[in-house]
Each structure stands twice: as structure tokens, then as C-alpha cells.
Jmol script that loads the backbone (N, CA, C; Angstrom):
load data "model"
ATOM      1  N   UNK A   1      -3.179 -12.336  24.128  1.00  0.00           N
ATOM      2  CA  UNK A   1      -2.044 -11.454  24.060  1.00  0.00           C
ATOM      3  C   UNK A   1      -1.814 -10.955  22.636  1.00  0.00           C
ATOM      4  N   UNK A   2      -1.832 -11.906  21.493  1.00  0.00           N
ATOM      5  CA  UNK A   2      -1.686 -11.111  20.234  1.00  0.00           C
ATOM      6  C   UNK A   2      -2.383 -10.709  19.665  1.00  0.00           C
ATOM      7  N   UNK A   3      -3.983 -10.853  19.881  1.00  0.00           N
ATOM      8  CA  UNK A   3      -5.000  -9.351  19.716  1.00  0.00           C
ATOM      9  C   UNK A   3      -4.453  -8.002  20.392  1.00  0.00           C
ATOM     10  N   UNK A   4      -3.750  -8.391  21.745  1.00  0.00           N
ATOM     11  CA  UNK A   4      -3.858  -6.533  21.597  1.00  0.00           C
ATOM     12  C   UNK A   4      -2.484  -6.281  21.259  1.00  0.00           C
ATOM     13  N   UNK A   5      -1.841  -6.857  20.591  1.00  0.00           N
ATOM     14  CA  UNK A   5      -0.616  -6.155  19.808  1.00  0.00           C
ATOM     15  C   UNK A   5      -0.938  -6.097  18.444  1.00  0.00           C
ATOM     16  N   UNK A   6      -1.640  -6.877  17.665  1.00  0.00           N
ATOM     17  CA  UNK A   6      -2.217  -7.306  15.833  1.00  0.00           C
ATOM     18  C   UNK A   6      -3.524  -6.307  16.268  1.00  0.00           C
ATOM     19  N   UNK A   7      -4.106  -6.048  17.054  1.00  0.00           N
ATOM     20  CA  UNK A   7      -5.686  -4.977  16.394  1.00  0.00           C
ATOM     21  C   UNK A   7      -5.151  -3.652  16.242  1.00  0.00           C
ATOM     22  N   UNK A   8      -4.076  -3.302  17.287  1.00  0.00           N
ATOM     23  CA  UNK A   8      -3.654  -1.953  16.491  1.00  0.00           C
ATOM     24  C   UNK A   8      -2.784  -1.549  15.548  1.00  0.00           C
ATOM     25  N   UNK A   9      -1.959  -2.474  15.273  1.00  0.00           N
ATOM     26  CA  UNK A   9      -1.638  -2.230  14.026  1.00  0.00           C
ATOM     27  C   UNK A   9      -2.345  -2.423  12.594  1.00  0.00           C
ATOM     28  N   UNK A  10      -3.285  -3.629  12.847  1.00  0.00           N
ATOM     29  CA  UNK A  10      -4.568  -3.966  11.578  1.00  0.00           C
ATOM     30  C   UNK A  10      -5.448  -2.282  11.629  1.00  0.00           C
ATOM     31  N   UNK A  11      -5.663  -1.892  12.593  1.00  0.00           N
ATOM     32  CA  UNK A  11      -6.426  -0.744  12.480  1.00  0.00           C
ATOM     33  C   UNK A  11      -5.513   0.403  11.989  1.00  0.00           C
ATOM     34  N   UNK A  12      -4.075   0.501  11.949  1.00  0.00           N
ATOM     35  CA  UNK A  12      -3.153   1.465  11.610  1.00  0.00           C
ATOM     36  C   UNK A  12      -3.148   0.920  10.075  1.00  0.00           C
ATOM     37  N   UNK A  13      -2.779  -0.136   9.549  1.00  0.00           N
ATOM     38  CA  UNK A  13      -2.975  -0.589   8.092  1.00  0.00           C
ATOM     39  C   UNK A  13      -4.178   0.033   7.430  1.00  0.00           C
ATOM     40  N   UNK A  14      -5.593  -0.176   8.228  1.00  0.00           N
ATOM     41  CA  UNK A  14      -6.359   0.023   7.364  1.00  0.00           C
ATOM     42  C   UNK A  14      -6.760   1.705   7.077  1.00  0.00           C
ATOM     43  N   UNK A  15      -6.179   1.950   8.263  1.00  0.00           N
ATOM     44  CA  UNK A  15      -6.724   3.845   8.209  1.00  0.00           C
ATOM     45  C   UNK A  15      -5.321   4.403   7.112  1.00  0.00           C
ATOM     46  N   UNK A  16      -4.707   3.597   7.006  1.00  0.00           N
ATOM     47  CA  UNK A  16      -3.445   3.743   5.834  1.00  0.00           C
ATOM     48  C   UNK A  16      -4.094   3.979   4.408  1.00  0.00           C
ATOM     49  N   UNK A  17      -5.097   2.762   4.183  1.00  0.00           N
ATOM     50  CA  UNK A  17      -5.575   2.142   3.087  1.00  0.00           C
ATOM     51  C   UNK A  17      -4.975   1.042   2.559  1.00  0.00           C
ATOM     52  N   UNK A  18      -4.268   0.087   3.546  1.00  0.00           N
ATOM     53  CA  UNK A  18      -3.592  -0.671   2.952  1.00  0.00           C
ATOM     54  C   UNK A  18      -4.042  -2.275   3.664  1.00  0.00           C
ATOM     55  N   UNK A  19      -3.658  -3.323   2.916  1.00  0.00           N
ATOM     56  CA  UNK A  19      -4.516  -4.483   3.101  1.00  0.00           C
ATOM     57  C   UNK A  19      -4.048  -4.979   4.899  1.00  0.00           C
ATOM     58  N   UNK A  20      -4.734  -5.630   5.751  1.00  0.00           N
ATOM     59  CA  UNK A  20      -4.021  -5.979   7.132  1.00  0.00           C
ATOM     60  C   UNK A  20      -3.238  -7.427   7.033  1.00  0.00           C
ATOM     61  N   UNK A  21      -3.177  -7.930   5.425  1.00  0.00           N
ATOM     62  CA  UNK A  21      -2.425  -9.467   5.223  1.00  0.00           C
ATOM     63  C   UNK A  21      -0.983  -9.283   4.631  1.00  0.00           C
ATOM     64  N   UNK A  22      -1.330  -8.336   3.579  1.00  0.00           N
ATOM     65  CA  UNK A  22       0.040  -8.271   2.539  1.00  0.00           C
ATOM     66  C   UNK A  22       0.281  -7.030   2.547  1.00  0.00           C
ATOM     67  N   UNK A  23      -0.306  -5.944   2.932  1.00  0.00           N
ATOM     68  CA  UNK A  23       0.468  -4.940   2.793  1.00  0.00           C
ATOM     69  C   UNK A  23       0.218  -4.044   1.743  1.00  0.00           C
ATOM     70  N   UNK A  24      -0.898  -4.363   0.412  1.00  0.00           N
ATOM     71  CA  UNK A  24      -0.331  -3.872  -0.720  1.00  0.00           C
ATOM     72  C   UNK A  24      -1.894  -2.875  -0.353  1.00  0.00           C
ATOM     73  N   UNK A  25      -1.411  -1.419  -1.325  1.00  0.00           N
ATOM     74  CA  UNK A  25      -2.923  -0.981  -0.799  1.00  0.00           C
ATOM     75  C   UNK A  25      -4.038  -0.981  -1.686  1.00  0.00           C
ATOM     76  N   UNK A  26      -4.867  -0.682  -0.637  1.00  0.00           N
ATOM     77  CA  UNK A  26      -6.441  -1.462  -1.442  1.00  0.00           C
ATOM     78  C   UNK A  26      -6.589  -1.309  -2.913  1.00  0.00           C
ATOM     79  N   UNK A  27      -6.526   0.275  -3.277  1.00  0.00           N
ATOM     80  CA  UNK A  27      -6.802   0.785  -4.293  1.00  0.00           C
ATOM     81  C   UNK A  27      -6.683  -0.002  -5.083  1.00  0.00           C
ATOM     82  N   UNK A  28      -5.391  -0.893  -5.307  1.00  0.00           N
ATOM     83  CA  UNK A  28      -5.208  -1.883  -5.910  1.00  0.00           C
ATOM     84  C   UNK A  28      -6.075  -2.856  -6.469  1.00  0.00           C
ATOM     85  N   UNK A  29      -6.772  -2.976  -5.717  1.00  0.00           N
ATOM     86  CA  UNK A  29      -7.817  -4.299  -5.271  1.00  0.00           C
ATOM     87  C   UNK A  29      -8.668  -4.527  -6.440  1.00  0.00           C
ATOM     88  N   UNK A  30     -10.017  -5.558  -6.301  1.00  0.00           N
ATOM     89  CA  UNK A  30     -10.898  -5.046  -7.201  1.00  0.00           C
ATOM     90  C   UNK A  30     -11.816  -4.773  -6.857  1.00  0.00           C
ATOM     91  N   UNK A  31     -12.758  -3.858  -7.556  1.00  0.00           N
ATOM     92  CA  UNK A  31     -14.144  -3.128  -6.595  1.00  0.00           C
ATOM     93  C   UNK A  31     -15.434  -3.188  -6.576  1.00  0.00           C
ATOM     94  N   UNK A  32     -16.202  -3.448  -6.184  1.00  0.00           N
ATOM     95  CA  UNK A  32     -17.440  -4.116  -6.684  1.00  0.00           C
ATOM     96  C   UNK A  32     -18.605  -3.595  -5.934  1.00  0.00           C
ATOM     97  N   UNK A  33     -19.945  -2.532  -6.462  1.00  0.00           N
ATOM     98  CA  UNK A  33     -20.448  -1.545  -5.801  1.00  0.00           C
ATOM     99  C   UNK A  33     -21.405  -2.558  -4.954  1.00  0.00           C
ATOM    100  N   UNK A  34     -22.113  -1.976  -4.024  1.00  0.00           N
ATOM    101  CA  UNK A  34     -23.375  -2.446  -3.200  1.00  0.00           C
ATOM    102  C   UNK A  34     -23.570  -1.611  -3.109  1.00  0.00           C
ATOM    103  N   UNK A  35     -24.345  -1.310  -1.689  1.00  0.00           N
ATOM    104  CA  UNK A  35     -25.844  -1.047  -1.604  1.00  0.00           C
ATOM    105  C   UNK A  35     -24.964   0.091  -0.780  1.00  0.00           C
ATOM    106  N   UNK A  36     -25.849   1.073  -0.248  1.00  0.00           N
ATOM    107  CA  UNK A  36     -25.625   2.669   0.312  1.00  0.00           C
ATOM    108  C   UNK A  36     -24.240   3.448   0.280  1.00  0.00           C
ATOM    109  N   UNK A  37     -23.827   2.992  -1.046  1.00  0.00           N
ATOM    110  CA  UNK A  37     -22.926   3.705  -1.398  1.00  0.00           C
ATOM    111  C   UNK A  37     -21.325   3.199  -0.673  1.00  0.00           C
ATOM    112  N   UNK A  38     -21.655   1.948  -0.900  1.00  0.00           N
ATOM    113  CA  UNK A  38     -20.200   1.366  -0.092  1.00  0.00           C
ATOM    114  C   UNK A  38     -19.385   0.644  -1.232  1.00  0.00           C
ATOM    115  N   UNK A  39     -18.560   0.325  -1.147  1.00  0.00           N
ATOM    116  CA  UNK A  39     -18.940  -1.025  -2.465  1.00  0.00           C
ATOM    117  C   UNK A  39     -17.439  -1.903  -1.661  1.00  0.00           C
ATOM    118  N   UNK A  40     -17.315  -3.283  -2.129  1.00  0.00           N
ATOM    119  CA  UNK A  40     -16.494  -3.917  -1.881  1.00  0.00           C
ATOM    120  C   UNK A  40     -15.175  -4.474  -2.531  1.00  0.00           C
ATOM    121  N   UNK A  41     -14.447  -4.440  -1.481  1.00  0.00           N
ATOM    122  CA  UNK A  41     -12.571  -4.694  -2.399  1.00  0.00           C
ATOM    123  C   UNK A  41     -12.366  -6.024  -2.237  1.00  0.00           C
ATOM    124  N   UNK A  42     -11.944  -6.470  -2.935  1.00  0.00           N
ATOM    125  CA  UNK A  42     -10.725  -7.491  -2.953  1.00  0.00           C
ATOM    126  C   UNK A  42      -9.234  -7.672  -3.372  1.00  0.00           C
ATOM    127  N   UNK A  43      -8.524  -7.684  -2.304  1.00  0.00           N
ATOM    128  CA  UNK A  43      -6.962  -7.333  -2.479  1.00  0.00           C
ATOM    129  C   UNK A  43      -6.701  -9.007  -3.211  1.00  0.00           C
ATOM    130  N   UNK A  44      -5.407  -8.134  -3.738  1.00  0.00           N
ATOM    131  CA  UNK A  44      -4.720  -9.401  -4.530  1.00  0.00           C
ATOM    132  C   UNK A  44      -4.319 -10.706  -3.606  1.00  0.00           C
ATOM    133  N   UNK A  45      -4.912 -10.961  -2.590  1.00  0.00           N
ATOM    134  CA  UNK A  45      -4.321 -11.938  -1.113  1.00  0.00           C
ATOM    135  C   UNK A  45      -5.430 -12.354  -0.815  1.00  0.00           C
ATOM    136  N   UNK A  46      -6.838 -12.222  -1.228  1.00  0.00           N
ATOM    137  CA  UNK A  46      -8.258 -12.840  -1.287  1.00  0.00           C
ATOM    138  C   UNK A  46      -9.395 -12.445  -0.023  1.00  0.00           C
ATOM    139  N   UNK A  47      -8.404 -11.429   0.737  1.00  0.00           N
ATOM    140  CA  UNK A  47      -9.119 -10.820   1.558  1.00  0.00           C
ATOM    141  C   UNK A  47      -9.954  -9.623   1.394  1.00  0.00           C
ATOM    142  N   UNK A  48     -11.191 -10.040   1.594  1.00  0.00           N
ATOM    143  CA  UNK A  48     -12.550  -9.086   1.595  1.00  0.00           C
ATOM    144  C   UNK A  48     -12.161  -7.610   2.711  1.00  0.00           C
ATOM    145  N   UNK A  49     -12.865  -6.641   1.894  1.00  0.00           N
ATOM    146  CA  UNK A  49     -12.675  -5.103   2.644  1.00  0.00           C
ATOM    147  C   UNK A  49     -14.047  -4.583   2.035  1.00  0.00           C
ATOM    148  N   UNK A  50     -14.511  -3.600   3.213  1.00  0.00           N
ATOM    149  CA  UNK A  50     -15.884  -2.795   2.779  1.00  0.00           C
ATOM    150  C   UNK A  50     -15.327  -1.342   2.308  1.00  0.00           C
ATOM    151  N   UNK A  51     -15.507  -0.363   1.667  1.00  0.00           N
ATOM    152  CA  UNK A  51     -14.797   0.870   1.176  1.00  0.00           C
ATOM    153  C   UNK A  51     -16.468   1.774   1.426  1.00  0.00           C
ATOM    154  N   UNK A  52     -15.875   2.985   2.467  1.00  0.00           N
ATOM    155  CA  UNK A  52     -17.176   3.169   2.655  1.00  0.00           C
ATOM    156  C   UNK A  52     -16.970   5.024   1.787  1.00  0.00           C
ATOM    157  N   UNK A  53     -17.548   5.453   1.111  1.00  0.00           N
ATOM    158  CA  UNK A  53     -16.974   6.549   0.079  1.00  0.00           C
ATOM    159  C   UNK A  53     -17.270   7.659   0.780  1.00  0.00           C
ATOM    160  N   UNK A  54     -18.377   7.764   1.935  1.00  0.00           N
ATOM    161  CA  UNK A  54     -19.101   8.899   2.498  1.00  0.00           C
ATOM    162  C   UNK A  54     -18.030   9.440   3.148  1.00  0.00           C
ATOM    163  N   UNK A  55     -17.034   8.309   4.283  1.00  0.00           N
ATOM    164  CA  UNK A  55     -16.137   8.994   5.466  1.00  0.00           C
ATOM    165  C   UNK A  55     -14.786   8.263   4.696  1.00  0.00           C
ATOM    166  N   UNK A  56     -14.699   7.715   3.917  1.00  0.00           N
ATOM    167  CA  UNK A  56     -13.616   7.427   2.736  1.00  0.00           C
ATOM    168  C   UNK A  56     -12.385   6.504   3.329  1.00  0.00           C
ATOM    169  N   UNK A  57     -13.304   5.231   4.718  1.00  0.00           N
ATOM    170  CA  UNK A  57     -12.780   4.741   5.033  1.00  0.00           C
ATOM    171  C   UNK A  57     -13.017   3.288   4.819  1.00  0.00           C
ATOM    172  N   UNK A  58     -11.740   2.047   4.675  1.00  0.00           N
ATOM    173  CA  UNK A  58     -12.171   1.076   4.819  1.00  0.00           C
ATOM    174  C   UNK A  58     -12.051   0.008   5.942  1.00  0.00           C
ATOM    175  N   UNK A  59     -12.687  -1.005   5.880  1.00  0.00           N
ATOM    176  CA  UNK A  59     -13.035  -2.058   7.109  1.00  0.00           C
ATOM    177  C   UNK A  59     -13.158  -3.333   6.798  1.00  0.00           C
ATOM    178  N   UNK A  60     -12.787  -4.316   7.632  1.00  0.00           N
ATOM    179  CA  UNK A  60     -13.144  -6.132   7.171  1.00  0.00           C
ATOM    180  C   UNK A  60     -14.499  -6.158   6.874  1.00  0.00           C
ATOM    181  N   UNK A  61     -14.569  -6.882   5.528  1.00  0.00           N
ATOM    182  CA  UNK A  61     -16.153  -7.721   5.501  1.00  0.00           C
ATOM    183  C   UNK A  61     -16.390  -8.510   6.902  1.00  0.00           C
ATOM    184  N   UNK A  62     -17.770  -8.394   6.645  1.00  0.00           N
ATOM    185  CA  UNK A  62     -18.564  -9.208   7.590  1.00  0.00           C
ATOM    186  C   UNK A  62     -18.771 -10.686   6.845  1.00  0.00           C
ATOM    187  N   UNK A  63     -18.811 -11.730   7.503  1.00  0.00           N
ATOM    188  CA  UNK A  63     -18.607 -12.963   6.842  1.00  0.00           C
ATOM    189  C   UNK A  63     -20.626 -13.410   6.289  1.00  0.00           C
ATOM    190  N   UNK A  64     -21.342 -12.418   6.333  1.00  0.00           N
ATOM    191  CA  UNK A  64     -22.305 -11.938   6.100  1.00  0.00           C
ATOM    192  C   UNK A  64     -22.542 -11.199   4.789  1.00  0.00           C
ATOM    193  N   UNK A  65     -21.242 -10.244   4.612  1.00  0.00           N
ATOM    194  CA  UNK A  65     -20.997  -9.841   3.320  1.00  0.00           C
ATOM    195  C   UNK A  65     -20.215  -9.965   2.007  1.00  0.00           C
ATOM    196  N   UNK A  66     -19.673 -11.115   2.417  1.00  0.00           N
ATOM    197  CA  UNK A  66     -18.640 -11.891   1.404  1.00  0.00           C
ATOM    198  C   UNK A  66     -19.529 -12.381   0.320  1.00  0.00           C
TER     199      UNK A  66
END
end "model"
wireframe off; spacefill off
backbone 0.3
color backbone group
């Protein structure tokens, strides 16, 4: 039941640009480039985000990409 009330609002946070824990937005964060032009955030709350620059959207790390 509280996946489908928390995924759409986590997905409304992030198309915001803003973190899905605290609220504060990414930009904030700190940024750290990889590979095909993505690079990765970390919000001040220790949660991992992918920043993708092509469609200028971001998304949860993969626990693969942490």
C-alpha cells in the first residue's frame, strides 16, 4: 500500500530536481562525473542520484553504482 502512494510522489520530487528524503534540491548536492555523460550527486542526506545531462533528468543510483 505505501509504494503506491511514496512512488508517485518520489517520482514528482525527482522530476522537481529535488532530493526524495529531505527535500533539499539536488543542485545542491555534490557532483561527481562518470561515464556517458551522466555524472553522480550526493545530497546533503547521503543519498545517491544519477544526473543524466542529455534529457537533464535525475534518478536513484543503482546499488551497482554507488
Amino acid at each position: 500500500m505505501f509504494k503506491n502512494i511514496l512512488g508517485p510522489v518520489q517520482a514528482w520530487l525527482l522530476s522537481k530536481g529535488k532530493c526524495v528524503g529531505c527535500g533539499t534540491l539536488l543542485s545542491e548536492g555534490t557532483y561527481k562525473k562518470i561515464a556517458n555523460g551522466e555524472e553522480q550527486v550526493v545530497c546533503k542526506c547521503g543519498r545517491v542520484f544519477i544526473y543524466d545531462k542529455e534529457t537533464k533528468k535525475y534518478r536513484r543510483a543503482l546499488m551497482s553504482e554507488v
